[in-house]
C-alpha positions as CSV (number, residue, x, y, z in Angstrom):
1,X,7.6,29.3,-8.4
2,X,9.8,28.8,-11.2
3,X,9.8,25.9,-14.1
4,X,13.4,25.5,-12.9
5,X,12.2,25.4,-9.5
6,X,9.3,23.0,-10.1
7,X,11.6,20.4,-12.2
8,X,13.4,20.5,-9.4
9,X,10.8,19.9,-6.5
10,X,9.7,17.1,-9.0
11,X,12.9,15.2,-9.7
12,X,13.7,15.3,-5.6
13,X,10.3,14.2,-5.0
14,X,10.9,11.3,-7.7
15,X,14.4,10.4,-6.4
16,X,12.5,10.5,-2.7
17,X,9.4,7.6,-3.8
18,X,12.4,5.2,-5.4
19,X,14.2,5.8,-2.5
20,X,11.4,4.5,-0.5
21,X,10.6,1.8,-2.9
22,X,13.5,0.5,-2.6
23,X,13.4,0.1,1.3
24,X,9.7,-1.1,1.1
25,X,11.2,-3.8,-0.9
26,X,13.6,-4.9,1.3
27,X,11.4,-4.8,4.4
28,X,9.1,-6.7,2.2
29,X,12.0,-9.3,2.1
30,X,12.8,-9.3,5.9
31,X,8.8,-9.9,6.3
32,X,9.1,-13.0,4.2
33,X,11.6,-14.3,5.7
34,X,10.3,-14.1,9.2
35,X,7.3,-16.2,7.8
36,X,4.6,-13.7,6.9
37,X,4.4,-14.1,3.1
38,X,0.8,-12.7,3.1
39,X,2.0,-9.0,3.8
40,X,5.0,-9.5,2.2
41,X,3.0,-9.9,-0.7
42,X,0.2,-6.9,0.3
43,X,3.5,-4.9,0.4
44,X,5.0,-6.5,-2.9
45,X,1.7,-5.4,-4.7
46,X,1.3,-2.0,-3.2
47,X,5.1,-1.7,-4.8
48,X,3.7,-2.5,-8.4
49,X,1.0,-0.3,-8.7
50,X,4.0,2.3,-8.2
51,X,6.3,0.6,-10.8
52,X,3.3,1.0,-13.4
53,X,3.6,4.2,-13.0
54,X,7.5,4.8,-13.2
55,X,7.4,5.0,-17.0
56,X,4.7,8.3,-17.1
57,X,5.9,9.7,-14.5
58,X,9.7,9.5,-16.0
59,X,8.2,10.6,-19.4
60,X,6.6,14.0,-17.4
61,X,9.8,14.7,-16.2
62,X,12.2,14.3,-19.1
63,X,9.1,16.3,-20.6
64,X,9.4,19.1,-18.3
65,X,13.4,19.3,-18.4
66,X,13.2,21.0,-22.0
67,X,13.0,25.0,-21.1
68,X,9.9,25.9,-22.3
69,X,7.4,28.0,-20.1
70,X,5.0,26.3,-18.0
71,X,1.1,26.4,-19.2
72,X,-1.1,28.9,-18.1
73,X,-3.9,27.8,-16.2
74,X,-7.4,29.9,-15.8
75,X,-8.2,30.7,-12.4
C-alpha cells in the first residue's frame, strides 16, 4: 500500500469517526430529552474521550500529508 493510499484510508477513516460523533451526539440529545439523562451522559462522556484525541490524531494526519516516504519497520 502506498503513503498516498494510506493518507487516504486515514483521512476517510477520520471523516467516518466525526461523522459518527456527530450522530452519537444527537442521539445523546434525543436520549435526554426522553428523560434518561444518565446514558445521555455515559454517551456524552464516551464522546469526550474521542474529542481529546481529535487534536493528535489531526496533527498525525496533516503530518502524514507532506510526501515523504513512510518509515521502515523491522520485521
Amino acid at each position: 500500500m502506498s503513503a498516498k493510499e494510506i493518507n487516504t484510508l486515514l483521512t476517510l477513516m477520520n471523516q467516518r469517526q466525526a461523522r459518527l460523533t456527530s450522530t452519537c451526539k444527537q442521539i445523546a440529545e434525543w436520549i435526554d430529552r426522553q428523560g434518561d439523562v444518565p446514558t445521555a451522559g455515559q454517551i456524552r462522556a464516551s464522546l469526550r474521550a474521542l474529542e481529546e484525541e481529535e487534536a493528535q490524531v489531526r496533527k498525525t494526519l496533516s503530518s502524514l500529508r507532506q510526501d515523504r516516504p513512510l518509515p521502515r519497520f523491522r520485521s
